[in-house]
VEXKEDREN-534093 format. One line per 10 residues: number of its first residue (from 0); their letters; for each residue x, y, z of C-alpha. Coordinates in Angstrom, 3 decimals, always signed. Example, Ala and Ser with C-alpha at 12.3 -4.5 7.8 and 13.67 -1.06 7.14 Angstrom:
0	AS	+12.300,-4.500,+7.800 ~ +13.670,-1.060,+7.140
// end
This chain:
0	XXXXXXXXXX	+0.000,+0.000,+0.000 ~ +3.355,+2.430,+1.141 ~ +4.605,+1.269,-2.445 ~ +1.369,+2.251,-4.487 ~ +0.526,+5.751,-2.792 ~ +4.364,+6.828,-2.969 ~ +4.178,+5.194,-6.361 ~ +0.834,+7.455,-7.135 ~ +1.690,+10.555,-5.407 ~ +5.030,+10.244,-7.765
10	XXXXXXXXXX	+3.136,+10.215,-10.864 ~ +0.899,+12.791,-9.245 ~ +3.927,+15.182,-8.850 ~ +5.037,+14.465,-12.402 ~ +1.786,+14.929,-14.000 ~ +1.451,+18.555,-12.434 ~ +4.874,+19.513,-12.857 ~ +4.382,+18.661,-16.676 ~ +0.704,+20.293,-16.201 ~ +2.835,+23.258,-15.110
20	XXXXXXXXXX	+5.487,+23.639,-17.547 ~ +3.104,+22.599,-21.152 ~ +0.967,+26.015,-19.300 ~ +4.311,+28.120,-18.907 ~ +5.110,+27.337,-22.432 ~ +1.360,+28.041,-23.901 ~ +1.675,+30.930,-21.869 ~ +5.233,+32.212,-23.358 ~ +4.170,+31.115,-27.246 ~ +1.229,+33.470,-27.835
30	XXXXXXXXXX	+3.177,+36.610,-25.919 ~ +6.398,+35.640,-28.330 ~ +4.249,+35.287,-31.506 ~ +2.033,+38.612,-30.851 ~ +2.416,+42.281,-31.800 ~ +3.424,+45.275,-29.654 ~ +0.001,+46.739,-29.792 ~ -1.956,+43.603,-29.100 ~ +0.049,+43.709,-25.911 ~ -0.933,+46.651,-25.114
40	XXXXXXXXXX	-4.327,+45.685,-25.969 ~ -4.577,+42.652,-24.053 ~ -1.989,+43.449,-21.416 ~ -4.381,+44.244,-18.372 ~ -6.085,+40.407,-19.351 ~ -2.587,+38.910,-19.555 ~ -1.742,+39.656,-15.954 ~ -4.837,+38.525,-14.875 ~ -4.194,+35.205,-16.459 ~ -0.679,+35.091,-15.592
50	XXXXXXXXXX	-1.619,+35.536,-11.682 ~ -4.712,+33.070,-11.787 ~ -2.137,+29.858,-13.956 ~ +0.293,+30.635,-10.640 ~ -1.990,+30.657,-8.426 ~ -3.472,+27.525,-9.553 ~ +0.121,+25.822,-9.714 ~ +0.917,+26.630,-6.595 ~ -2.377,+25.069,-5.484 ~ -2.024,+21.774,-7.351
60	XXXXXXXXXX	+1.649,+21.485,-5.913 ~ +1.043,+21.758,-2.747 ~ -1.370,+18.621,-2.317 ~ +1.442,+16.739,-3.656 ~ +3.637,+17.869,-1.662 ~ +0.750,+16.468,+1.322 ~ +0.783,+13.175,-0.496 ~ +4.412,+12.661,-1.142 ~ +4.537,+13.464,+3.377 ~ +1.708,+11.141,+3.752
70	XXXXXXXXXX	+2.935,+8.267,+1.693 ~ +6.607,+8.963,+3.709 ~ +4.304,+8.538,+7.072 ~ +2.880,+5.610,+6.174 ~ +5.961,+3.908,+4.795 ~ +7.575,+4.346,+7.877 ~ +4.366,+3.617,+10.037 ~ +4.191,+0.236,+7.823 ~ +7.378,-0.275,+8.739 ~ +6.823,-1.144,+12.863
80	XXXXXXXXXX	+4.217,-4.273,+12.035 ~ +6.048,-5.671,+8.917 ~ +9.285,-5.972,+10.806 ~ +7.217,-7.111,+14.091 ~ +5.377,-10.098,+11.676 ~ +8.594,-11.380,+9.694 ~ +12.369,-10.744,+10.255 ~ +13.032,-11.705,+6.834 ~ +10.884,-9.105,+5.529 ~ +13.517,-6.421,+6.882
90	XXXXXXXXXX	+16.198,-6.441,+4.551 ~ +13.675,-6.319,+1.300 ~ +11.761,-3.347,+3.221 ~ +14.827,-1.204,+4.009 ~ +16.127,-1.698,+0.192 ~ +12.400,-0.496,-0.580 ~ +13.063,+2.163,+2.178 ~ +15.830,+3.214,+0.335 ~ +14.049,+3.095,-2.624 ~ +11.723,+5.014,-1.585
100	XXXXXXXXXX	+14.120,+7.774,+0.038 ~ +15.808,+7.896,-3.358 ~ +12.606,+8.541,-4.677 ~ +11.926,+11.334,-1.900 ~ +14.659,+13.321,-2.692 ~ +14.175,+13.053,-6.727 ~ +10.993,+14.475,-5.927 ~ +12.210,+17.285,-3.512 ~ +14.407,+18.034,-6.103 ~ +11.791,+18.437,-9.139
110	XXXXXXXXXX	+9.560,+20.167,-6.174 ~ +12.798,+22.569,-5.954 ~ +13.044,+23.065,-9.482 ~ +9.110,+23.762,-10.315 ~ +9.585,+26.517,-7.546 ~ +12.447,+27.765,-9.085 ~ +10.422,+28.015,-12.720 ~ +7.502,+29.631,-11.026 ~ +9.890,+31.957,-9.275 ~ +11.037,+33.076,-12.832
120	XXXXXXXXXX	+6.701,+33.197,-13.609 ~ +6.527,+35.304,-11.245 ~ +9.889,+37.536,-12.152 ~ +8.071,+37.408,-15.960 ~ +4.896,+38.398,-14.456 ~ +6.282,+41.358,-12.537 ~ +8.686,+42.401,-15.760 ~ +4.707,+42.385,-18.169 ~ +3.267,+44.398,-15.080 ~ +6.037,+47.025,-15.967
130	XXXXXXXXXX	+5.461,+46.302,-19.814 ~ +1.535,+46.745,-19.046 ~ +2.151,+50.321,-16.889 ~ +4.298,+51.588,-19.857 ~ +1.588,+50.402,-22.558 ~ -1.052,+51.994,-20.087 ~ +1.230,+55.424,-20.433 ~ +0.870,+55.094,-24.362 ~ -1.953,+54.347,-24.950 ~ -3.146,+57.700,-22.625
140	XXXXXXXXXX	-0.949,+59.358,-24.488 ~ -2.006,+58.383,-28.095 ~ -5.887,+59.257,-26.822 ~ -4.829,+62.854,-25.577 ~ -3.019,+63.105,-29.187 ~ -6.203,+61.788,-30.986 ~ -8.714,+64.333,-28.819 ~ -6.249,+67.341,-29.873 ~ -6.698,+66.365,-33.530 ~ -10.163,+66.189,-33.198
150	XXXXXXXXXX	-9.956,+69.656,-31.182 ~ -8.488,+71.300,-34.124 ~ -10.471,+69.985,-37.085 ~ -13.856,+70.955,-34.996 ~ -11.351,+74.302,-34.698 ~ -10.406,+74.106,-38.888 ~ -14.044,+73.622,-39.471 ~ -15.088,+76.654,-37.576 ~ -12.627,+78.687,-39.184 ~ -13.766,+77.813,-42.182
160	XXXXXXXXXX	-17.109,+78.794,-41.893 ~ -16.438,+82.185,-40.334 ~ -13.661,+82.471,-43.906 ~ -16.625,+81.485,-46.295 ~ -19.032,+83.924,-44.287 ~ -16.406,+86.552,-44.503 ~ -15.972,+85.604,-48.282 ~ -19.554,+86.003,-49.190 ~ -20.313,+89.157,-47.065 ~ -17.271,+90.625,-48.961
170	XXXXXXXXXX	-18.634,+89.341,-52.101 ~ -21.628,+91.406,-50.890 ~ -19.064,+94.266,-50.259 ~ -17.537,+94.169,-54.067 ~ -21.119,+94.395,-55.835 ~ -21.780,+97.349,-53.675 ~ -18.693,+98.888,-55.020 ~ -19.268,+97.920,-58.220 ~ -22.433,+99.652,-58.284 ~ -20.739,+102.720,-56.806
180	XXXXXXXXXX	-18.003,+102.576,-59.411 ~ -20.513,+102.976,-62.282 ~ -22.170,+105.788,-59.904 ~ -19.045,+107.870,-59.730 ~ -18.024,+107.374,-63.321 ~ -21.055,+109.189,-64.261 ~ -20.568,+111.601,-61.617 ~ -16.634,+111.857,-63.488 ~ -18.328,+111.954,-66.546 ~ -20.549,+115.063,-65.937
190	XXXXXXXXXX	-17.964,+116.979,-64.314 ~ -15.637,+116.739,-67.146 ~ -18.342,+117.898,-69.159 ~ -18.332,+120.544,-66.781 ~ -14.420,+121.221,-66.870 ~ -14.808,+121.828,-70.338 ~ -17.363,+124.367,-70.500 ~ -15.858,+125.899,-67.623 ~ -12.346,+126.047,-69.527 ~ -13.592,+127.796,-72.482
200	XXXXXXXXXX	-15.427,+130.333,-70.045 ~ -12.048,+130.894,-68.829 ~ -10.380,+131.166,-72.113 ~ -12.631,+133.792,-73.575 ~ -12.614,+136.000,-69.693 ~ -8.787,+135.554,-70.255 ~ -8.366,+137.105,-73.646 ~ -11.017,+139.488,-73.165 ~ -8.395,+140.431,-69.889 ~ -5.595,+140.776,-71.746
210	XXXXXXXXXX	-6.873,+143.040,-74.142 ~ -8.568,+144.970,-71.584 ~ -4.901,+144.935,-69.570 ~ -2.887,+146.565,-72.721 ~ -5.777,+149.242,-73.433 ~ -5.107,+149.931,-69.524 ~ -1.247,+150.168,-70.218 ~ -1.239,+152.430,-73.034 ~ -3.621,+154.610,-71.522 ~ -0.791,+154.897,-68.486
220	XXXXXXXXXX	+1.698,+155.427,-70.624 ~ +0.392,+158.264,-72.083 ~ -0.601,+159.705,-68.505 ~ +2.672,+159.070,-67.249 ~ +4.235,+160.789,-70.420 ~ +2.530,+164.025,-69.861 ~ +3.380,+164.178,-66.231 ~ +6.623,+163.827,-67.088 ~ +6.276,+166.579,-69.566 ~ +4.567,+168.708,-66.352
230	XXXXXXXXXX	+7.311,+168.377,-63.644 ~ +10.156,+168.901,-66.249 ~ +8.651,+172.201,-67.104 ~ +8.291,+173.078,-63.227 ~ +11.564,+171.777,-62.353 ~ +13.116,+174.572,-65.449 ~ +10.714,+176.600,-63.636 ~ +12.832,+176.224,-60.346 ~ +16.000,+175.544,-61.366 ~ +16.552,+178.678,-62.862
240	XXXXXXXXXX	+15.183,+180.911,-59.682 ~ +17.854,+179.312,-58.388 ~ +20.200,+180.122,-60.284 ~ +19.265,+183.698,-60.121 ~ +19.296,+183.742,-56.348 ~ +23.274,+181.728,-56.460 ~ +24.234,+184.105,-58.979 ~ +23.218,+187.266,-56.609 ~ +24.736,+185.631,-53.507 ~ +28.141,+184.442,-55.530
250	XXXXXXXXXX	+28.502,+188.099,-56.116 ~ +28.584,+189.271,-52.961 ~ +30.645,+187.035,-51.298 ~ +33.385,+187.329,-54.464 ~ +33.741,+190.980,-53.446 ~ +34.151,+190.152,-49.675 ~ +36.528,+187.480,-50.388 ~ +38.411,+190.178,-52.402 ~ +38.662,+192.258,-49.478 ~ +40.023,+189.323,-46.842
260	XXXXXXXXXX	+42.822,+188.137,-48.837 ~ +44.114,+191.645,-49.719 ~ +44.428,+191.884,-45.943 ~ +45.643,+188.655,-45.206 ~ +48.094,+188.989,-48.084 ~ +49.860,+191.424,-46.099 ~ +49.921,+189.800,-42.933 ~ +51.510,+187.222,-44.598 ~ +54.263,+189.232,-45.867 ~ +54.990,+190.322,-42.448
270	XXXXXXXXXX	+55.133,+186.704,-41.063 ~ +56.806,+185.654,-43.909 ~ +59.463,+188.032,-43.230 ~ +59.720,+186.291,-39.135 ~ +59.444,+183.071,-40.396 ~ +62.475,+183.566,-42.669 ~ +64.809,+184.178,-39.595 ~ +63.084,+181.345,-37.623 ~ +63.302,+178.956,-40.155 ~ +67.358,+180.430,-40.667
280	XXXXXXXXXX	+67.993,+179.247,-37.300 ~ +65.962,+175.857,-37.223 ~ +67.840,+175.021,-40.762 ~ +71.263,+175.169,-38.703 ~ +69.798,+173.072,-35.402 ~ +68.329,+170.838,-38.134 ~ +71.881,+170.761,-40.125 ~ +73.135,+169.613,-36.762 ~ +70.412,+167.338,-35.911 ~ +70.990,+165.493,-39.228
290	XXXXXXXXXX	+74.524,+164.840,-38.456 ~ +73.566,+163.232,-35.644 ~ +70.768,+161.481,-37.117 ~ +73.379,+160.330,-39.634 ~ +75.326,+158.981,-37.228 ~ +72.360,+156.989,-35.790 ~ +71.305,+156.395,-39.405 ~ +74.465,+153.896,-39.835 ~ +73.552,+152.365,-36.339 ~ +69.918,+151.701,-37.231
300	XXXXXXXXXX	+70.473,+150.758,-40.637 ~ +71.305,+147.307,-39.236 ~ +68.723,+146.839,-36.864 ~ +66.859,+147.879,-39.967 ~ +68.380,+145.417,-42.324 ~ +67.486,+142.666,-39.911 ~ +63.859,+144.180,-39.407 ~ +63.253,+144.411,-43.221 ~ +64.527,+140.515,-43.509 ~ +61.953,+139.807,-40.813
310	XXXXXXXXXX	+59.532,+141.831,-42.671 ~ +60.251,+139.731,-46.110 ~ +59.641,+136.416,-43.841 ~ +56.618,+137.936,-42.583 ~ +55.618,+139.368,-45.689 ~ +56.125,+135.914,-47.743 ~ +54.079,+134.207,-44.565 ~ +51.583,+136.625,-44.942 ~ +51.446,+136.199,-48.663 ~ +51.403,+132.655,-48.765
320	XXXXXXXXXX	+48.477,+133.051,-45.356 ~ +46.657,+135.153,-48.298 ~ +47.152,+132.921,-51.025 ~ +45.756,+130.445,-48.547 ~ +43.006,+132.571,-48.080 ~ +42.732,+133.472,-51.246 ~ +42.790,+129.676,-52.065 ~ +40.304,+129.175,-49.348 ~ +37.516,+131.446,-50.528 ~ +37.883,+130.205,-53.937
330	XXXXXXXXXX	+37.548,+126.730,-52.786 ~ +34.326,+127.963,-49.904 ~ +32.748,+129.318,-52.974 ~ +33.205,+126.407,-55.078 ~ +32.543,+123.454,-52.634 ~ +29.088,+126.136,-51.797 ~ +28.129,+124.640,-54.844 ~ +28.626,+121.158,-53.529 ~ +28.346,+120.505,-50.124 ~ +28.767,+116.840,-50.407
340	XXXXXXXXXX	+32.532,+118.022,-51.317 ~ +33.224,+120.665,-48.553 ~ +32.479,+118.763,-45.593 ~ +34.781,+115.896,-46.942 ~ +37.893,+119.165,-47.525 ~ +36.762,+120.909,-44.751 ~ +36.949,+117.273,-42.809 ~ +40.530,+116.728,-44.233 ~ +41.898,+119.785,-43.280 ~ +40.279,+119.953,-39.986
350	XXXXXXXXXX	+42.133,+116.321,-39.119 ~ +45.207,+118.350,-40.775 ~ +44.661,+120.969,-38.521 ~ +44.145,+118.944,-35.714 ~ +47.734,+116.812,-36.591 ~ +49.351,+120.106,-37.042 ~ +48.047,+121.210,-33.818 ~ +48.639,+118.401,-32.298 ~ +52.522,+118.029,-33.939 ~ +52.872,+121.770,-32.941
360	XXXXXXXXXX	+51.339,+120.858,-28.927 ~ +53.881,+118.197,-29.191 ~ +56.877,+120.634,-30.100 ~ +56.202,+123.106,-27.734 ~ +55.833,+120.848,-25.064 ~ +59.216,+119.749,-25.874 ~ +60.121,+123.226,-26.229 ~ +59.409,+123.836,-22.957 ~ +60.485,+121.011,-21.771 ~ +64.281,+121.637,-23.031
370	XXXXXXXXXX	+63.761,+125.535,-21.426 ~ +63.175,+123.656,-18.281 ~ +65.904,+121.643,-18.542 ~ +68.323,+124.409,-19.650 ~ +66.735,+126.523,-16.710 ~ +67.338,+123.661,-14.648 ~ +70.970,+122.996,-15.807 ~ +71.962,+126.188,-15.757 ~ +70.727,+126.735,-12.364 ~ +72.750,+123.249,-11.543
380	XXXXXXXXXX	+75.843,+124.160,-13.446 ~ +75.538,+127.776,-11.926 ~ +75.768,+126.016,-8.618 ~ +78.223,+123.760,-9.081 ~ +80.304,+126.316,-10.738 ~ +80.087,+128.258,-7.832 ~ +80.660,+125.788,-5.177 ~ +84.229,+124.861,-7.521 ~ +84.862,+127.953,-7.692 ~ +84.524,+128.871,-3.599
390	XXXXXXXXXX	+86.506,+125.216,-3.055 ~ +89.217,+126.337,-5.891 ~ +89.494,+129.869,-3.725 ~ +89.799,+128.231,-0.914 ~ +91.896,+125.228,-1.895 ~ +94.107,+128.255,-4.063 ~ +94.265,+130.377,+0.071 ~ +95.273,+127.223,+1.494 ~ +97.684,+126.787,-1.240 ~ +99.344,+129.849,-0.976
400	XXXXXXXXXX	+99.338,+129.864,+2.671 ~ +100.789,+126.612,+2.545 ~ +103.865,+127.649,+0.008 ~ +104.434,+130.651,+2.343 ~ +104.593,+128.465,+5.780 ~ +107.236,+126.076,+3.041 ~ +108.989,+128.823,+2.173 ~ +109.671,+130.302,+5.580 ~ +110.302,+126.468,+6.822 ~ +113.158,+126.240,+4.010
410	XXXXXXXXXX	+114.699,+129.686,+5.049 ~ +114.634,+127.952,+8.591 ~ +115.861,+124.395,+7.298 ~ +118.355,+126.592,+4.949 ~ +119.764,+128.277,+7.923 ~ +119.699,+125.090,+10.141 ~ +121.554,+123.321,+7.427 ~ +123.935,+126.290,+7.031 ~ +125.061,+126.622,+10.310 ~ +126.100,+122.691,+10.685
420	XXXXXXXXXX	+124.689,+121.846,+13.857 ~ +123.897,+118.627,+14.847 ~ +120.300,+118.360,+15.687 ~ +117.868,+115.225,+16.171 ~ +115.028,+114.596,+13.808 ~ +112.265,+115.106,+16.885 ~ +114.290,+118.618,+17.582 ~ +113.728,+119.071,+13.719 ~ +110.320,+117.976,+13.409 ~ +109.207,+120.109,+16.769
430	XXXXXXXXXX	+111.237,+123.112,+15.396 ~ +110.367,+122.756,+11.411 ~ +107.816,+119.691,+9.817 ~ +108.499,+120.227,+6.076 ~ +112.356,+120.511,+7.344 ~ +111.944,+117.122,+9.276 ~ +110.447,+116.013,+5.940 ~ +112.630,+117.161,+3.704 ~ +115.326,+115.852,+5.952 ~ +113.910,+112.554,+5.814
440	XXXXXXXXXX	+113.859,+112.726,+1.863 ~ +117.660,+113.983,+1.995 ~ +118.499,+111.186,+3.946 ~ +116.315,+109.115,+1.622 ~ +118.052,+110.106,-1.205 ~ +115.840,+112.310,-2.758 ~ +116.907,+115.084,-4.654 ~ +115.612,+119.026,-3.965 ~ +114.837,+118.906,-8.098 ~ +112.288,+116.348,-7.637
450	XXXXXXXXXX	+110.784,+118.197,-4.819 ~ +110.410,+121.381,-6.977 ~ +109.224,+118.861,-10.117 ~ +106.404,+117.766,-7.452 ~ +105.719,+121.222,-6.433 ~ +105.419,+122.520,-10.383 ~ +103.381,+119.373,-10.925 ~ +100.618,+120.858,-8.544 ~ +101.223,+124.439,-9.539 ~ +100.195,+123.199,-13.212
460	XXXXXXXXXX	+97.529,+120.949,-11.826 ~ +96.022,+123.963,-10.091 ~ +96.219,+126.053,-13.610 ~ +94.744,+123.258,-15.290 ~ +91.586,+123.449,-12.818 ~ +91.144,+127.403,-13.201 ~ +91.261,+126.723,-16.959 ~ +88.606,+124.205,-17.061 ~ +86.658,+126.252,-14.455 ~ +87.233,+129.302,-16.988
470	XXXXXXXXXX	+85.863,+126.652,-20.257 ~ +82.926,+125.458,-18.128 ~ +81.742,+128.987,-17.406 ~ +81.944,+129.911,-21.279 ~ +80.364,+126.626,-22.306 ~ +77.174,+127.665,-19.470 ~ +77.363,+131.589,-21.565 ~ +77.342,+129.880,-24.758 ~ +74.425,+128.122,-23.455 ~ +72.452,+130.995,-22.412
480	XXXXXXXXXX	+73.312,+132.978,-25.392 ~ +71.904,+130.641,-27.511 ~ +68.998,+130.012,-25.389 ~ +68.473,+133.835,-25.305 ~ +68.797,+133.564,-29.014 ~ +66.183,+130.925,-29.576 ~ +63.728,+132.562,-27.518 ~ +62.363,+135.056,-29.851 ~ +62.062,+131.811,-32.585 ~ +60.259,+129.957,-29.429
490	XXXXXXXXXX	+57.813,+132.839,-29.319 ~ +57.499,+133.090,-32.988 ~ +56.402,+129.497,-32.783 ~ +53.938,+130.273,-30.292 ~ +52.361,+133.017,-32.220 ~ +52.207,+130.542,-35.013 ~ +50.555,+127.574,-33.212 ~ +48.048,+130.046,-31.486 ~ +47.331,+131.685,-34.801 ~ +46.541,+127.802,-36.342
500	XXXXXXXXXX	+44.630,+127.082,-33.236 ~ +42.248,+130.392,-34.329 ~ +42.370,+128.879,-38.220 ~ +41.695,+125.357,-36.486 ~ +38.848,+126.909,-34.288 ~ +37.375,+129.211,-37.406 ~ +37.645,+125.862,-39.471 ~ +35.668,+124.330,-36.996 ~ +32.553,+126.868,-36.825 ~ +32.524,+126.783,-40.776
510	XXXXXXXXXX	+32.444,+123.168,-40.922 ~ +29.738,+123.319,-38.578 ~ +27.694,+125.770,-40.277 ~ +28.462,+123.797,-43.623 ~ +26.836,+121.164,-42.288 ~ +23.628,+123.171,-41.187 ~ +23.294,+124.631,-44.472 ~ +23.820,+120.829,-45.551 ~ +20.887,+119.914,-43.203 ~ +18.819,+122.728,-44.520
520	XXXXXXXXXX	+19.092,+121.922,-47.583 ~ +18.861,+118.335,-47.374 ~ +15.629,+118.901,-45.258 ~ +14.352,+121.178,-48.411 ~ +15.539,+118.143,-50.726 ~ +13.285,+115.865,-48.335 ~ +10.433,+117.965,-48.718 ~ +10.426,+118.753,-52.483 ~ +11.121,+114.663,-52.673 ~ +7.704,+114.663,-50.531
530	XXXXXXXXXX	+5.986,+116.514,-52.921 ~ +7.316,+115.775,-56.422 ~ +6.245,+112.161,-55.286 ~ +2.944,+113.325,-53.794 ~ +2.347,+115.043,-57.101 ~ +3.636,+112.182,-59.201 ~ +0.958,+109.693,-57.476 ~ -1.685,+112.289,-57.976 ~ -0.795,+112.571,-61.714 ~ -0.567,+108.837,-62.035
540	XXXXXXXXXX	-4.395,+108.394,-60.715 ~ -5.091,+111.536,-63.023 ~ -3.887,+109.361,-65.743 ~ -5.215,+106.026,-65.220 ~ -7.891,+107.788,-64.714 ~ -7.484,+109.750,-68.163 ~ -6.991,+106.108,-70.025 ~ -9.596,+104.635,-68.454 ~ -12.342,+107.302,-69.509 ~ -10.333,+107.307,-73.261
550	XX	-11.271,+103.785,-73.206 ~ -14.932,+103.836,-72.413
// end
């Protein structure tokens, strides 16, 4: 009986677990075999399936798992009786035992493995949960696409009703104009009519005017003729009462003129006859005068040579600052002509200006700073010059006072050598210290010609010194000199670059009222441009509509 239920609970186990894998595989082979959007279709009723097919295996499997433990109990429960009834019985039972052990674990294993497959169901089941969530999320998102299309074509389809309402209310719009069209060409129609007769009205009122106008002109000609004729005749009138009344007058005064320069005729022969001495006297002071003037003459004539040569250089600068000018006008009233062209010169030679002004700026700040510099290093040199020459005056006192105390120590060492006495170096030395010195170079054998070579060697060394102090102070006048020389030229620049900074400065205001004339005019250009094309669009309607009436 232990033999047939383990022997059915085996087959049992093996029927399920085949039960279990044929629905695993009928369960893989239509997901494998179907299209993306049938699962997503159908992926809500495969879960459902999926869950329900593990559920049921894991139902099925666990009453065999009760049988396999109930046949195991009552294999070993058999086992007391058997082996009570028949000792021979024991060693066939415990091979079956073994047997059935065997069996046991084969079973526990395919047990392990069916709950290893329906661990991976369950891992597949989860992964088309995830598949089934992402279909979900499409398939939302496909409908919210599909209601926005159908949003805008209910949107297209309005619109196009409100376009084909629009188009037949502006049909509407264009008969109405049509009809007005045919209205006002009428209305054109008559008034040209109208123009006409009006025209030749005018015509006729203006020749009838003109004639009228000379008939109007020759009568004031004729007027104005005989007035003329009237105030010459009255004018002849005047003019001779005039002449009557100068004529009388003239008279008079003629004989009273007569009268004063008889009398003042001689008066002047009696200061005529003064004058003579006077002028006698002032001809001799003047002789004298001119002598001296003479003199001065020959003095002045230089100064006056070198003023006339400045007044050729100024001369030529103010010819060639007229031909400038000159040039300058000539060119203004040229480039007034064009003003395209004189703000482009005037441009030029205001940046020429400006690099001349600039160059000039440049110069005299170098100028001045070389005056500086001179001031500076002549105040320096000055300075120096006269702190050598206080240390050569003093070195030249001490000098001098020095060859005096030698020479009255030689007179002493003269007359100590002279008398022969025999007298120690320290007596020497406390008595005489250029005669303990020279002493010492006697001894030494040194010779009193080398002494006086030494002494002529700084004699000549001091000469030297005064003579380059002497050169120094004529190289510093030579300095000023010519920096007293270039200062009128310094000024002369100056003048010049203040006089191009007024040309640079006058440049500048006619450039800028250049360019407001160009502004004017360009406004005036603007306008006429305004109203040549304002009259050019009114002549082209005039026109079309000209053609359009010669065509009907």
């Amino acid at each position: 009986m232990g033999d047939q239920r383990s022997e059915s609970a085996k087959i049992a186990i093996t029927q399920k677990t085949n039960c279990v894998t044929a629905a695993i595989f009928r369960a893989r082979r239509p997901i494998e075999g179907r299209s993306r959007r049938d699962l997503g279709r159908s992926s809500e009723f495969r879960g459902f399936v999926w869950n329900s097919r593990v559920r049921e295996m894991s139902g099925e499997l666990s009453p065999s798992s009760m049988l396999i433990r109930s046949a195991m109990d009552e294999s070993t429960s058999s086992q007391v009786p058997l082996a009570a009834n028949s000792a021979n019985s024991l060693d066939s039972n415990a091979i079956q035992l073994v047997d059935l052990r065997k069996q046991v674990a084969v079973l526990e294993q395919e047990i392990f493995d069916n709950n290893e497959r329906m661990a991976e169901i369950e891992r597949s089941a989860r992964d088309l949960a995830v598949e089934n969530g992402i279909l979900k999320s499409n398939i939302l998102a496909v409908e919210k696409d599909r209601t926005e299309r159908i949003r805008l074509l209910h949107e297209a389809e309005s619109l196009r009703d409100d376009l084909m309402a629009r188009k037949n209310a502006a049909e509407e719009k264009v008969a109405l104009l049509s009809n007005r069209a045919t209205l006002f060409e009428g209305q054109v129609e008559r008034m040209t009519h109208e123009k006409k007769y009006l025209t030749d009205e005018l015509d006729s009122t203006k020749r009838s005017l003109k004639e009228r106008l000379a008939e109007k002109c020759k009568l004031q000609m004729e007027i104005d003729q005989f007035q003329q004729a009237k105030h010459a005749i009255e004018y002849e009138k005047e003019r001779w009462k005039t002449e009557k009344e100068v004529l009388l007058n003239s008279k008079s005064w003629y004989t009273k003129e007569i009268v004063d320069r008889d009398n003042t005729v001689a008066t002047l022969r009696i200061q005529l006859g003064s004058m003579e001495a006077k002028y006698e006297a002032e001809k001799a002071h003047l002789i004298d005068e001119r002598n001296a003037a003479l003199s001065r003459e020959e003095v002045s004539k230089e100064t006056i040579d070198n003023l006339e040569k400045s007044i050729a250089e100024l001369t030529q600068k103010l010819k060639g600052a007229y031909e400038e000018r000159s040039r300058y006008l000539t060119d203004f009233d040229l480039e007034v002509q064009a003003k395209d062209r004189i703000i482009s010169s005037l441009r030029e030679q205001g940046e020429a200006a400006e690099t001349e002004n600039v160059l000039l700026r440049e110069e005299n700040n170098k100028n001045e700073t070389l005056i500086n510099e001179c001031k500076i290093a002549l105040v320096t040199s000055q300075d120096e010059l006269n702190s050598q020459r206080d240390q050569f005056q003093k070195l030249l006192e001490e000098r001098e006072k020095s060859i005096e105390e030698l020479q009255a120590e030689l007179e002493r060492a003269n007359e100590l050598l002279k008398s022969n006495c025999s007298v120690s170096d320290q007596d020497i030395a406390e008595f005489s210290p250029s005669a303990a010195e020279a002493a010492r170079l006697i001894r030494g054998k040194v010779s009193l010609t080398s002494i006086y070579h030494e002494h002529t060697k700084a004699l000549s060394k001091i000469e030297e010194l005064t003579q380059e102090n002497k050169r120094l102070e004529s190289y510093i006048n030579e300095i000023i000199q010519e920096f007293q020389e270039k200062i009128p030229r310094f000024q002369e620049e100056r003048e010049a670059f203040t006089r191009i900074q007024e040309a640079c400065t006058d440049l500048d205001k006619q450039l800028s009222l250049a360019r407001e004339e160009r502004d004017l005019v360009e406004h005036h250009k603007s306008e006429l441009q305004r109203e040549l094309n304002f009259t050019k669009g009114r002549l082209e309607k005039f026109q079309i509509a000209h053609d359009e009436q010669t065509k009907r």
